[in-house]
N, C-alpha and C positions, 0 to 999 in steps of 0.2 A: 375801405377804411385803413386806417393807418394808428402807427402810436402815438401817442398821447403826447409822452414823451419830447416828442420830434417835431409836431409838428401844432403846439400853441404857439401860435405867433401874436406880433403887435395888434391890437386892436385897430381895427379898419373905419374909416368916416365913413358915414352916411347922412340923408339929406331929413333932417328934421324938420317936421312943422306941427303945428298943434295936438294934442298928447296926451293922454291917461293910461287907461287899463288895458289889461293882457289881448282881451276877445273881439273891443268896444270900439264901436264904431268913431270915427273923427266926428261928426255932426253934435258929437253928446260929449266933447271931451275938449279942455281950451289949457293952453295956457299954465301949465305944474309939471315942473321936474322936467323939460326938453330934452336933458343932454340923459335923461335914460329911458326914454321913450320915443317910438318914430311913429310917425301916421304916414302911409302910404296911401295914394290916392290914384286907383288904377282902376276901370272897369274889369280888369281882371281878377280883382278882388271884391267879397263879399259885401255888396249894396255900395260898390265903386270907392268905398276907404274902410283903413283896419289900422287901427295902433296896436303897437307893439310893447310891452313892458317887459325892461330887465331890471329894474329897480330892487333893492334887496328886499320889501317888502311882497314882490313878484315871487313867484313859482319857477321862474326862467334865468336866476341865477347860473345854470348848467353852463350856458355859454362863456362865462368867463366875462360878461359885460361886452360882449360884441352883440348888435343890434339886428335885427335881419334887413337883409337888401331890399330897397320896392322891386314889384315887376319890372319897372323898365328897365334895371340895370342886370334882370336873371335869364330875360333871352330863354323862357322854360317853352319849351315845344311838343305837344299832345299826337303823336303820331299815329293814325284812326289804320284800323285792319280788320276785314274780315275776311270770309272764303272767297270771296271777289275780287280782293284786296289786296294780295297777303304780301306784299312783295311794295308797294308804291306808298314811298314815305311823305304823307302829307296830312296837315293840322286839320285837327276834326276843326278846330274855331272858324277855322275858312266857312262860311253858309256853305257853299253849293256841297262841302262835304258833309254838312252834318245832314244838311238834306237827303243826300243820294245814299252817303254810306253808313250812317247812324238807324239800327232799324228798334225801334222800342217792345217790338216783339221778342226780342235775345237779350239774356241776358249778359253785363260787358263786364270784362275783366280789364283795370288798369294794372301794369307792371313798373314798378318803380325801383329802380339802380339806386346804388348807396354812392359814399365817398369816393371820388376819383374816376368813378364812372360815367358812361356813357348808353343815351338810350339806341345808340347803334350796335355796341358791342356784342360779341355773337352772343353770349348768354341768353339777353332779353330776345334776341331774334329765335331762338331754338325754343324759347319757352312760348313767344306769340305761335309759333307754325303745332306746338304739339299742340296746342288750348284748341288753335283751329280742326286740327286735326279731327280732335277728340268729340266737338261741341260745336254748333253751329251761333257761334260770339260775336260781338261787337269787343274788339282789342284793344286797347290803348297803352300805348307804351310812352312814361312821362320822362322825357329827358330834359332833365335839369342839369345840366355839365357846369355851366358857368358857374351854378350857384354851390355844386359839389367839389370844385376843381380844390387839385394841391395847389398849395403845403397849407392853407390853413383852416386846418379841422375845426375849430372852434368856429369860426365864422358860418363854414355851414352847417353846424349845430344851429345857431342860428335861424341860418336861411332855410331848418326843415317848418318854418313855421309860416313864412310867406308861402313856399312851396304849395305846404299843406292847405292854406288858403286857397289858392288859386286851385289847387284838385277841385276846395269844396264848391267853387265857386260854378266851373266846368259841372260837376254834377249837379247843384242846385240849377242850372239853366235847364239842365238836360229832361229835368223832374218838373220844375216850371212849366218850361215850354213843349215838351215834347212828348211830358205823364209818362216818363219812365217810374217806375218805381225805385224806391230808393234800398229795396230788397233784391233788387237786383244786379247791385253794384257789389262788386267782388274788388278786393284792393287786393296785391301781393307785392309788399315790399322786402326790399333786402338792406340789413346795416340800417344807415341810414334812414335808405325810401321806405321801413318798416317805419319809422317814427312819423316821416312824413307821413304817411297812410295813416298813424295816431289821431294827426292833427287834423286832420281831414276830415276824419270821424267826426274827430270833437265839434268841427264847423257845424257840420252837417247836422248834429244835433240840437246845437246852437238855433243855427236858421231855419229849420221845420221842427224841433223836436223830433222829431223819429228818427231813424238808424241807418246805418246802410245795412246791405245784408251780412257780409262777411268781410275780413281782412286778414290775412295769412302775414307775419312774420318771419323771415327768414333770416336766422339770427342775429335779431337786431341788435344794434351797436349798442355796447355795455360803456364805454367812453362819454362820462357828460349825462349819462343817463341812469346808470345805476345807483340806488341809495336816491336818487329826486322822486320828486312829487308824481302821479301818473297821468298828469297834467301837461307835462313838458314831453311825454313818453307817451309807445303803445300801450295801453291798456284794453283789459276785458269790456271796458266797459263801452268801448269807442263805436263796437257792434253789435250787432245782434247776437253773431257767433265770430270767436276771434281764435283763431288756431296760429301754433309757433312749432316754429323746428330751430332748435338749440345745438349749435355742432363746433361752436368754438368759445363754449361758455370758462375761462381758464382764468386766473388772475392777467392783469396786464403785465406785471414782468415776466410771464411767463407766454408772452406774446399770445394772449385770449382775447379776442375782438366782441368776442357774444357778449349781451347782459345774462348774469348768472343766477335771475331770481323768475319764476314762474310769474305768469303776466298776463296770459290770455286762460280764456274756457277750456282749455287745453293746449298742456306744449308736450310737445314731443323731444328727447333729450338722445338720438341716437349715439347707442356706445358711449353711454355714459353722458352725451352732450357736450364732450371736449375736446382732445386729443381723437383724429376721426384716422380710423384703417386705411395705410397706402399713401399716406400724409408725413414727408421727411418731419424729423425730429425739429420742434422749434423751440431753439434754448437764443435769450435775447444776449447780447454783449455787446461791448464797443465795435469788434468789426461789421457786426451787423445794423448796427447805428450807423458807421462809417458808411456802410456798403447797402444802403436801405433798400436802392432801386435795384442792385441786383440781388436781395434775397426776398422781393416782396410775393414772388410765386409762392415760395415755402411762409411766408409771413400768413400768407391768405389762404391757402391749404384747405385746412380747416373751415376757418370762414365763409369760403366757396363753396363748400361741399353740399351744403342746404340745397344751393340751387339744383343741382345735379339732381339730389334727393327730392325733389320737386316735380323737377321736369320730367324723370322716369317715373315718377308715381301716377303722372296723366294717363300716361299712353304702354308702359310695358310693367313697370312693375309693381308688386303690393310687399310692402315693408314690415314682415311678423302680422300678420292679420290676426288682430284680436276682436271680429266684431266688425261695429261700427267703427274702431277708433284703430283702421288703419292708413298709417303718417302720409301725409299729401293730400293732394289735389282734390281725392275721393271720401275724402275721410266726413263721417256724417256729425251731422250737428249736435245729436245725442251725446255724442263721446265727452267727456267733460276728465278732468285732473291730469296729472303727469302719468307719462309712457316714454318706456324707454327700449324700443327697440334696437335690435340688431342688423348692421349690416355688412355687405364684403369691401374687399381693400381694391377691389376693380369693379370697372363699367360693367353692368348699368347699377352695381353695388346692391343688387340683389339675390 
């Protein structure tokens, strides 16, 4: 993620054709209001089309009137891993993968990267090898780069809604065709890929009524999200059980990238949920405007930190144990309201 500030740009074309409402299929929608609404028509999408509404009478104002991209122009890639796996990047959608390496006995965890990222970056790869580590899983790591890429943020504000589509879509086959459970689907997004996991939810309940099991937020992006509807955003309601780690909840001139309002069955707000230990000082001005790219390590500081505090809560550490309701990975379904534990300003920050 990035600021606000910097990086609303011009609104971008995309390909329109017949059109209505936010969730609703092309088949049931003709013909009203084109130019703020898009219908994509992709089998990678839920029953192969999905319009899109940004209309002001929509929920999805957030984006600024930028429309989301169909699949064919987001190039989004589902990289399948487990203990057999763990190492060979390739698309569960390929059959002979979903055949050989998809087992409906384990339960899978998808990992979804925010703005500017990528699903190769060491992050998502440290957090698939600890899950493996820890759990014998079905991995999925959703790299959506094209649809996340700088400079402009708003756009894929946007594109977390096709994104999210095409998750639900992937899981609804998966549950179709293969009787996974839909309790078995664990989402963990960050920024961003925490709203996409939203939407995904929303699909998902959308096209079977029932839930997935869990979806963890890792402080998801407060930019375009905060103060809107929990429609366009992660919400409590998107799972069964939804858990959040809040670690750079700050106003945005004050270079805060988190949403700063409690959102799931539990969030966890370490050190306050803001300013995180061991994290240079982030005070914004013109030379850091000027100089975006080289202060965005300290920009994202903070930001970042969730993951960290995620991936050690797998496999080495537990974060103030109070119970059920300690922060990560292991944290049980019971725990419910805000926690605010404590952590250290060094690795593994426990």
């Amino acid at each position: 993620m990035a600021l606000w500030l910097i990086l609303v740009a011009l609104s971008t074309t995309a390909t329109v054709c017949e059109s209505y409402y936010n969730f609703l299929d092309c088949y049931e929608n003709k013909d009203t209001w084109i130019y703020s609404r898009i219908c994509c028509k992709s089998e990678q999408l839920p029953n192969g089309c999905e319009c899109f509404d940004i209309s002001f009478w929509s929920d999805f104002t957030n984006s600024l009137y930028h429309l989301p991209f169909c699949p064919v122009n987001l190039h989004v890639k589902f990289y399948s891993f487990d203990r057999g796996h763990k190492d060979q990047f390739v698309d569960i959608r390929d059959e002979d993968v979903m055949d050989t390496q998809f087992q409906v006995s384990r339960d899978t965890v998808f990992i979804i990267h925010g703005f500017s990222d990528k699903g190769t970056v060491p992050w998502a790869q440290k957090m698939k090898n600890a899950l493996l580590e820890a759990n014998d899983l079905n991995v999925i790591i959703v790299d959506w780069k094209e649809a996340a890429k700088m400079p402009n943020y708003m756009q894929a504000v946007a594109n977390t809604r096709s994104v999210g589509a095409m998750i639900a879509r992937l899981i609804f086959d998966l549950y179709t065709y293969k009787w996974a459970s839909l309790e078995s689907f664990h989402l963990v997004g960050h920024s961003l890929g925490a709203h996409v996991g939203g939407i995904a939810g929303k699909e998902i309940e959308r096209l079977t009524g029932g839930k997935l099991g869990r979806i963890t937020g890792l402080d998801p992006a407060g930019p375009a999200f905060e103060r809107y509807s929990a429609n366009v955003r992660l919400d409590k309601s998107d799972a069964t059980f939804v858990d959040v780690i809040h670690t750079d909840a700050e106003p945005l001139m004050e270079t805060g990238l988190g949403i700063r309002t409690t959102i799931g069955h539990v969030d966890f707000w370490p050190n306050g949920g803001a300013h995180q230990p061991g994290c240079p000082p982030e005070i914004i001005g013109l030379a850091e405007i000027v100089n975006f790219n080289d202060n965005l390590d300290i920009i994202k500081c903070s930001h970042g930190r969730c993951l960290d505090l995620f991936i050690n809560s797998i496999t080495v550490c537990q974060y103030d144990p109070q119970g059920p309701c300690t922060m990560g990975y292991h944290v049980s379904t019971e725990c419910q309201g805000d926690f605010y534990p404590n952590t250290t300003a060094e690795e593994p920050f426990c």
